[in-house]
C-alpha positions as CSV (number, residue, x, y, z in Angstrom):
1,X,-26.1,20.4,-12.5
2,X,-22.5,21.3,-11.3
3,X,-20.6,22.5,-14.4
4,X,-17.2,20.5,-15.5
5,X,-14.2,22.5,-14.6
6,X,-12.1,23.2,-17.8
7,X,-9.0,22.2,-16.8
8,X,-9.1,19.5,-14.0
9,X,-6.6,19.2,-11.4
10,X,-5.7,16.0,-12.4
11,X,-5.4,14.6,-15.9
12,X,-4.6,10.9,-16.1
13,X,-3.9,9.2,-19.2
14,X,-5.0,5.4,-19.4
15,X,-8.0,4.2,-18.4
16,X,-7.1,0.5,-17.2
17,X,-7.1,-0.9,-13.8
18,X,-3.9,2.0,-13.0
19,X,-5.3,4.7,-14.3
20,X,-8.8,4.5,-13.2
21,X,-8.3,3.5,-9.8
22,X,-5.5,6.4,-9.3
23,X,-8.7,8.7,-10.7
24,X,-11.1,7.1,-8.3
25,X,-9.4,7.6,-5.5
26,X,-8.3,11.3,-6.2
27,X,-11.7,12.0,-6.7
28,X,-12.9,10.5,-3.5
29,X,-9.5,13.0,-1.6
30,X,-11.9,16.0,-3.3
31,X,-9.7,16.2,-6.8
32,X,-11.0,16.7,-9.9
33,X,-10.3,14.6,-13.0
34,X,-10.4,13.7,-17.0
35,X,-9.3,10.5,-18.0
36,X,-7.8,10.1,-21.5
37,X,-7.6,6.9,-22.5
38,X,-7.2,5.1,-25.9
39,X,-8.9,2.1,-25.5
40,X,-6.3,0.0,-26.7
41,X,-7.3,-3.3,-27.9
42,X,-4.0,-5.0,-26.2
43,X,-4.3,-3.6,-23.3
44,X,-2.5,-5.8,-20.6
45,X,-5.9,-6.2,-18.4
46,X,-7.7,-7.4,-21.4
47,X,-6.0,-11.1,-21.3
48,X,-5.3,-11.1,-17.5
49,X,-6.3,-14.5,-15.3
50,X,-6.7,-11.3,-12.9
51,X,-4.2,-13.4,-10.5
52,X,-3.7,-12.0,-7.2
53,X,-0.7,-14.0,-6.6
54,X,2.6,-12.3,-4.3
55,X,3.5,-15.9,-3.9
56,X,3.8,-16.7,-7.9
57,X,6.2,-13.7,-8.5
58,X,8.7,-14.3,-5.9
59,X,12.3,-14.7,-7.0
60,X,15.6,-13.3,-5.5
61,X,16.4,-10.0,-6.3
62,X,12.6,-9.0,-6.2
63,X,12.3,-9.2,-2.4
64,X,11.3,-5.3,-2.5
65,X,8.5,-5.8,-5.2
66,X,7.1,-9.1,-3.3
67,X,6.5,-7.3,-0.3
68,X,5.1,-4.5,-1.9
69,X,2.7,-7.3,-3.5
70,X,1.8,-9.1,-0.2
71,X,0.7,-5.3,1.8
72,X,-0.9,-4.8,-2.0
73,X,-2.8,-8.6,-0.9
74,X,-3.4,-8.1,2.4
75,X,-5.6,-4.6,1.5
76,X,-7.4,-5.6,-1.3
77,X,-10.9,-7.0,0.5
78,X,-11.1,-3.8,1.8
79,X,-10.4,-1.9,-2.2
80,X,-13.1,-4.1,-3.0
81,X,-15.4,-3.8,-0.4
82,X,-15.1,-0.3,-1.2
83,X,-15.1,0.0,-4.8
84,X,-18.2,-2.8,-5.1
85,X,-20.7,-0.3,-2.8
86,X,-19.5,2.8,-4.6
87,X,-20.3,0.8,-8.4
88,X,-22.8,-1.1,-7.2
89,X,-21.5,-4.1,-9.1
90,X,-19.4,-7.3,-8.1
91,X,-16.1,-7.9,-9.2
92,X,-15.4,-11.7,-9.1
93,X,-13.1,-11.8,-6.1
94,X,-12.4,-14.8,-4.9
95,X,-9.8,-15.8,-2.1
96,X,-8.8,-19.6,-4.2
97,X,-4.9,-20.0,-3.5
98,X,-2.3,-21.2,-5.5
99,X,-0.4,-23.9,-6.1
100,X,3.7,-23.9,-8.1
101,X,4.2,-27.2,-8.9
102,X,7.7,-28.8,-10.0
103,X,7.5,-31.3,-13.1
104,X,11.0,-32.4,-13.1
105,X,14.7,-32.8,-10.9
106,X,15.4,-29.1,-11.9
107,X,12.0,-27.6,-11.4
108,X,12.3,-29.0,-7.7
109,X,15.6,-27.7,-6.7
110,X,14.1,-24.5,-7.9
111,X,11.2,-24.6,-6.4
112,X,12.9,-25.5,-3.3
113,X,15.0,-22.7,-3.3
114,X,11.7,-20.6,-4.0
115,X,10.3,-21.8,-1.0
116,X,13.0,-21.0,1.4
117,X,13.0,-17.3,0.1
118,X,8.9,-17.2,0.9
119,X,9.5,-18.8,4.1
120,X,12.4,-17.3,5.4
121,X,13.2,-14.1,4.3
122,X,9.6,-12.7,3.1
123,X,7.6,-14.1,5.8
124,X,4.4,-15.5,3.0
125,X,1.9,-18.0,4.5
126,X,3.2,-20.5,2.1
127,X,3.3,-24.4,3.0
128,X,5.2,-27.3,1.5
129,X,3.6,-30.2,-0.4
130,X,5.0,-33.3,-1.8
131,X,3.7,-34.7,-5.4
132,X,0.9,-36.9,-3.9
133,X,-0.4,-34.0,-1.7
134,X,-0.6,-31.8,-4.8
135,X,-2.8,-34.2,-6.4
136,X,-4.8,-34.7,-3.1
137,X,-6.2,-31.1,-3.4
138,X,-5.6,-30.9,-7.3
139,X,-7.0,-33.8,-8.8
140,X,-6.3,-32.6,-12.3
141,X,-2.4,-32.3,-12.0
142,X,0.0,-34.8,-13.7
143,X,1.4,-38.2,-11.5
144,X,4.8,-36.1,-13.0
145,X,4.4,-33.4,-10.3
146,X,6.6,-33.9,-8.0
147,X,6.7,-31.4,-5.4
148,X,4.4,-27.8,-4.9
149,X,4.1,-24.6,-2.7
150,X,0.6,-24.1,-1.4
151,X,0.0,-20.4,-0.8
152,X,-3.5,-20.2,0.6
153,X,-4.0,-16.5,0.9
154,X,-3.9,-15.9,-2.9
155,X,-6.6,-14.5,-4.8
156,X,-8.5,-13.8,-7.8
157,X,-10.7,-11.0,-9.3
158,X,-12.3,-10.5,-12.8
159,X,-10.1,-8.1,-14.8
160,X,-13.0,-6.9,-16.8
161,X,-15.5,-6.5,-14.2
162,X,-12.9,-4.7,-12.2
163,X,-12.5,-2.2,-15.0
164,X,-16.0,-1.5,-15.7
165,X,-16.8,-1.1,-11.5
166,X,-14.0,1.9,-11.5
167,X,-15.4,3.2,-14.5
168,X,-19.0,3.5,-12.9
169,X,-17.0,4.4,-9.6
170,X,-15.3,7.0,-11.4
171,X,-18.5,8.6,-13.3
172,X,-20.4,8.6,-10.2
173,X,-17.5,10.7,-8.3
174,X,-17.8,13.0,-10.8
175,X,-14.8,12.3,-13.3
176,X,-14.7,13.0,-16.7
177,X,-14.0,9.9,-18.9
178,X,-12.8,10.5,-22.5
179,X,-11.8,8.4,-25.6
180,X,-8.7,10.4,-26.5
181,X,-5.3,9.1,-27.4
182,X,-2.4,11.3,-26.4
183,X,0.3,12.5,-28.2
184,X,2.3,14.4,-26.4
185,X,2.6,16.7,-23.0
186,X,2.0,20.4,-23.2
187,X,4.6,22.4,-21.4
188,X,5.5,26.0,-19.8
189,X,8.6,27.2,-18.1
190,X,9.9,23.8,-18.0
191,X,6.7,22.5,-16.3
192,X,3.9,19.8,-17.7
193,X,1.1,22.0,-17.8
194,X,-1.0,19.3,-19.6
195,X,-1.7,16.8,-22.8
196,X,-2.5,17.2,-26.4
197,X,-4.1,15.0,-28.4
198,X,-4.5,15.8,-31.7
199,X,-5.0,19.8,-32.2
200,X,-6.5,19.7,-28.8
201,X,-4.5,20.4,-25.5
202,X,-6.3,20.2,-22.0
203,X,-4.8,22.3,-19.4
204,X,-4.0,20.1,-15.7
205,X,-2.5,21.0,-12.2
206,X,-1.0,17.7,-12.8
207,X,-0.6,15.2,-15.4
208,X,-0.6,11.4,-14.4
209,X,1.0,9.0,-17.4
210,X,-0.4,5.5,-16.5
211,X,-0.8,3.9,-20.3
212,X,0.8,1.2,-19.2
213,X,2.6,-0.8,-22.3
214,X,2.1,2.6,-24.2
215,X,3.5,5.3,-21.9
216,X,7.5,5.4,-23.6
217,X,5.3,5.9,-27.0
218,X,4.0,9.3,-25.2
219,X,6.5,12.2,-26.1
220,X,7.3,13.5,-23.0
221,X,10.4,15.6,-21.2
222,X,11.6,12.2,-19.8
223,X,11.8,9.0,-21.6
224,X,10.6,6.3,-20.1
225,X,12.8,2.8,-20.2
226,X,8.8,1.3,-20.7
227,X,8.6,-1.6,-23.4
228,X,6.2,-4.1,-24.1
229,X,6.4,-7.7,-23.4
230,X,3.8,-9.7,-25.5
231,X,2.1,-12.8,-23.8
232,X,-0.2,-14.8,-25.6
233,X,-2.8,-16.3,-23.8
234,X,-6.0,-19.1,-24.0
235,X,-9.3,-19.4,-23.2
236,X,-10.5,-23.0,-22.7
237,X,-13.7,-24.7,-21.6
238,X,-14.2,-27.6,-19.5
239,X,-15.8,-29.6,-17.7
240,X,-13.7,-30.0,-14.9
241,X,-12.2,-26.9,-13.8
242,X,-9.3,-26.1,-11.8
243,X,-10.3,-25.4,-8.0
244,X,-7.1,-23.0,-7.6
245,X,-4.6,-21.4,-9.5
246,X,-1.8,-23.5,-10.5
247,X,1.7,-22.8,-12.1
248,X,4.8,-24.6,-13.4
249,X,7.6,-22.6,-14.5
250,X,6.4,-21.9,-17.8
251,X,2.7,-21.6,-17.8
252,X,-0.2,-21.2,-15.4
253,X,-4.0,-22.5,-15.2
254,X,-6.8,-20.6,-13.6
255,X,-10.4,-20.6,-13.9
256,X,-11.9,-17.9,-14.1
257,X,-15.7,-17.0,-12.7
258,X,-17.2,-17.2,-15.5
259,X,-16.6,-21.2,-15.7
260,X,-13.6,-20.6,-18.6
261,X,-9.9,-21.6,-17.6
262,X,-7.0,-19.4,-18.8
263,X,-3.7,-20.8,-20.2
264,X,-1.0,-18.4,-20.0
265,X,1.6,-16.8,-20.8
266,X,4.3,-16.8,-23.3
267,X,6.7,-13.9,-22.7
268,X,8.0,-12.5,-25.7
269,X,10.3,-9.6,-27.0
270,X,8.3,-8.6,-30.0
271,X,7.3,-5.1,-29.7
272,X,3.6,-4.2,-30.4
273,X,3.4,-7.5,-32.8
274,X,-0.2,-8.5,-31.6
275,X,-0.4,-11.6,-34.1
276,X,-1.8,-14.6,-32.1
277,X,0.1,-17.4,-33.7
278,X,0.3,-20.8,-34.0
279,X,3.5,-21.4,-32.5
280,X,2.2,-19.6,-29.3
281,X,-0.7,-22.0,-29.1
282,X,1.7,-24.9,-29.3
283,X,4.1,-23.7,-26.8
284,X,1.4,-23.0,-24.3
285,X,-0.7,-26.4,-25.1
286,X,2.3,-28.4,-24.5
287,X,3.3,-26.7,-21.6
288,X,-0.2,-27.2,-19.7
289,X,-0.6,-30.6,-20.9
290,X,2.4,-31.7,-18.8
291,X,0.5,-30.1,-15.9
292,X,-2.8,-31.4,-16.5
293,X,-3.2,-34.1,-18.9
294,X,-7.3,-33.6,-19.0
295,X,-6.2,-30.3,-21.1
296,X,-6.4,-32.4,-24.5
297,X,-9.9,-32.7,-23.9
298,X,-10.9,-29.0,-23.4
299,X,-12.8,-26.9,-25.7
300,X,-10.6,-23.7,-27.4
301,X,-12.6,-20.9,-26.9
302,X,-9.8,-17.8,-27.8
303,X,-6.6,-17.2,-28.5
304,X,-5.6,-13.5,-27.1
305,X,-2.5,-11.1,-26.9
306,X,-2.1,-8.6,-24.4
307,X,1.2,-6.5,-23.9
308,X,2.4,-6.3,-20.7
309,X,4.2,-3.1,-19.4
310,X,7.5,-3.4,-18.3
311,X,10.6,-2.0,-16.9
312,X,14.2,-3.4,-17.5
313,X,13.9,-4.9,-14.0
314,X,10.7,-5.9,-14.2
315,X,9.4,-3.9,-10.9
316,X,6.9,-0.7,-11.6
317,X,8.1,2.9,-12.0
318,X,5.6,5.0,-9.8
319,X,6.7,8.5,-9.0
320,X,7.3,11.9,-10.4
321,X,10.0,12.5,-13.2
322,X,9.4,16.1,-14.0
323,X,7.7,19.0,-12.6
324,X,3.7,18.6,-13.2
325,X,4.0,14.8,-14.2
326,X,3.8,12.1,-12.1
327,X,4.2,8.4,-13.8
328,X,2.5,5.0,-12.6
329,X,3.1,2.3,-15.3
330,X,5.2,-0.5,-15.7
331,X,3.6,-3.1,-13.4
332,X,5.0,-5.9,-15.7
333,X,2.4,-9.0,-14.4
334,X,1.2,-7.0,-11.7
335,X,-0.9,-4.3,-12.5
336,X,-4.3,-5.6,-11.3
337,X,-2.7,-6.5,-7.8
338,X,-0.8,-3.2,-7.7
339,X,-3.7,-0.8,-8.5
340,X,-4.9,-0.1,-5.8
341,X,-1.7,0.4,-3.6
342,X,-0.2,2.4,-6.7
343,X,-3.4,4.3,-6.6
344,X,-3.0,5.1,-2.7
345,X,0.9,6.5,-3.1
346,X,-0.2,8.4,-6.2
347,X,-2.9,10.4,-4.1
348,X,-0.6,10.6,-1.3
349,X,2.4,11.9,-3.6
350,X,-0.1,14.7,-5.2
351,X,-1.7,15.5,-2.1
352,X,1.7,15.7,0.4
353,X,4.3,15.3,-2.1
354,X,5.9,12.1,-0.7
355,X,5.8,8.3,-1.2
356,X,4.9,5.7,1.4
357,X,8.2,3.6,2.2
358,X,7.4,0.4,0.4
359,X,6.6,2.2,-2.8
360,X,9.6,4.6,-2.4
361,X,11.6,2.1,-4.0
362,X,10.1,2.1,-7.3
363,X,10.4,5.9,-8.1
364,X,11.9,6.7,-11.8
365,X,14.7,8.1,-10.1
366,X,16.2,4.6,-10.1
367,X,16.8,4.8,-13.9
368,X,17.2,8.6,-14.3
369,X,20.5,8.8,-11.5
370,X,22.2,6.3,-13.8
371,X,22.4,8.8,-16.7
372,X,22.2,12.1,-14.6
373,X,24.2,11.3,-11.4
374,X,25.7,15.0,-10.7
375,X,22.3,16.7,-10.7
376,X,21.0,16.8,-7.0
377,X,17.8,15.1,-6.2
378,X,16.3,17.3,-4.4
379,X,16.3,19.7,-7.4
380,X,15.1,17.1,-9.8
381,X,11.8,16.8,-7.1
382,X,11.9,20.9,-6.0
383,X,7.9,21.1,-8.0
384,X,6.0,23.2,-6.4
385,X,2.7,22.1,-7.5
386,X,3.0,18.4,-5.8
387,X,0.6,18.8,-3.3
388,X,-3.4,19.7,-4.0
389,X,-3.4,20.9,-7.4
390,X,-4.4,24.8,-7.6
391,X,-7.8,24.9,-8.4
392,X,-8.9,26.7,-11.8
């Protein structure tokens, strides 16, 4: 048996869709790598629909992040293609669509101006649909809808099953998985030289912080503008389910492959407050029931609370912020569709030191030049252990 290198070239803390699929795919590019993760209970992917939706999170000003999410669409049969022969397991992916649906005069002028930016400026397979047509290929949606936007390409995959296929994917590479929860970053000579986690520190060529709604609580030699946003979700059981996804502009229904539908999310500021509560059950109920009426009817099955992590404009930070650390968080809704594009640019950044284009604009930089705009960049990313990690 080959013996475990002490101190790996990578170390990546967070072991959710991010963080594993960054380790998997380092290890397949010949890396070696511990994963540290805390196993929080909260964890974002936990309470995902696992909605592979670029269509759902368009809006102006986040033409950058869409596109990134439609290449992110447009390579994930072959991420899972991949990932299922290595793990030997399924993951529930499904190509369904989706369906936004307008309940009202102001939904529909929205929605309207939604479906110009699709169309026009971002180039999505998207069609338009009037109120009967939406109930045509929905037959569970309210006589109120009005009006939808049919995007046929989008997707769906089981968050759970996902996570458990990298993990197998990841053991059988040859990476080290550990329950650990990090505290802070070990440094030298103004370099991240690894973590420490309790009175333990492991040594890495490079440290990757991808602990998604947890990574500003990491001490670390650049803070992170990473918070979490709460969303409380439900699990329901019927008997009719919904064939695709479907969304208003408050909530969304999905049915997931296990036969269960998922009513989320409510999007609050209330730090790591992971109390389920009444009044998020309400809000959500009342919501979907506007959508689809046959709701009232459906069996509660749970009431969850994930924390979703996010930047203060809501796109992910992916890049390196100091010499030795390289950050992949903040994916806000997006992490399950993201992962394995972020994972790609993460090998290609610690293997040849540079981003591809359509990730370049998410780097950390964005936020750091507003507080530090005299200091050059090119100093801030002169680290000269980008590229393969020396071997130890």
């Amino acid at each position: 048996m080959t013996r475990r290198p002490r101190r790996p070239d990578v170390a990546v803390i967070g072991g959710g869709p991010i963080g594993l699929a960054i380790a998997w795919r380092l290890l397949r590019a010949g890396c070696t790598v511990t994963v540290l993760d805390a196993e929080e209970p909260e964890a974002a992917w936990r309470v995902s629909a696992g909605m592979l939706s670029p269509a759902i999170e368009a809006d102006y000003g986040q033409e950058q992040l869409v596109l990134l999410a439609r290449e992110a669409l447009a390579g994930y049969p072959a991420f899972v293609a991949m990932l299922e022969a290595e793990a030997a397991t399924a993951i529930g992916f499904r190509r369904v669509g989706s369906l936004s649906v307008a309940l009202d005069r102001d939904q529909l002028e929205a929605l309207r101006r939604r479906f110009q930016l699709l169309r026009q400026a971002l180039r999505l397979d998207v069609a338009w649909l009037r109120g009967s047509e939406c109930r045509e290929r929905e037959p569970l949606l309210s006589p109120r809808v009005a009006a939808g936007i049919h995007a046929p390409a989008d997707a769906q995959v089981d968050p759970r099953a996902l996570v458990a296929a990298l993990r197998e994917a990841t053991r059988r590479r040859g990476g080290l998985l550990r329950r650990a929860r990090v505290d802070s970053l070990a440094m030298a000579g103004g370099r991240v030289i690894g973590v420490r986690s309790g009175a333990e520190t492991l040594l890495a060529g490079t440290v990757v912080l991808a602990a998604g709604a947890w990574a500003g609580t990491i001490a670390s030699p650049v803070e992170l503008p990473v918070r979490p946003v709460k969303g409380q979700i439900l699990r329901l059981r019927a008997e009719a389910l919904p064939s695709m996804l479907l969304q208003s502009e408050q909530v969304y229904v999905f049915r997931r492959s296990s036969g269960e539908v998922v009513l989320g999310a409510t999007v609050e500021e209330q730090g790591f407050d992971s109390t389920a509560t009444a009044g998020g059950t309400f809000q959500l109920l009342e919501e979907g029931l506007r959508m689809v009426p046959a709701m009232s009817e459906w069996t509660l099955a749970e009431a969850g609370v994930g924390f979703r992590p996010t930047a203060p404009d809501n796109a992910p930070l992916i890049g390196e912020i100091a010499p030795g650390l390289v950050v992949a968080c903040a994916h806000h809704r997006n992490g399950i569709l993201l992962a394995p594009t972020t994972a790609e640019a993460v090998v290609r950044l610690v293997e040849h030191g540079q981003l591809p284009a359509l990730v370049a604009p998410f780097t950390p930089d964005r936020y750091r030049s507003r507080h530090d705009p005299d200091r050059d960049r090119s100093q801030r990313l002169a680290v000269p252990a980008l590229g393969r990690p020396e071997r130890h």
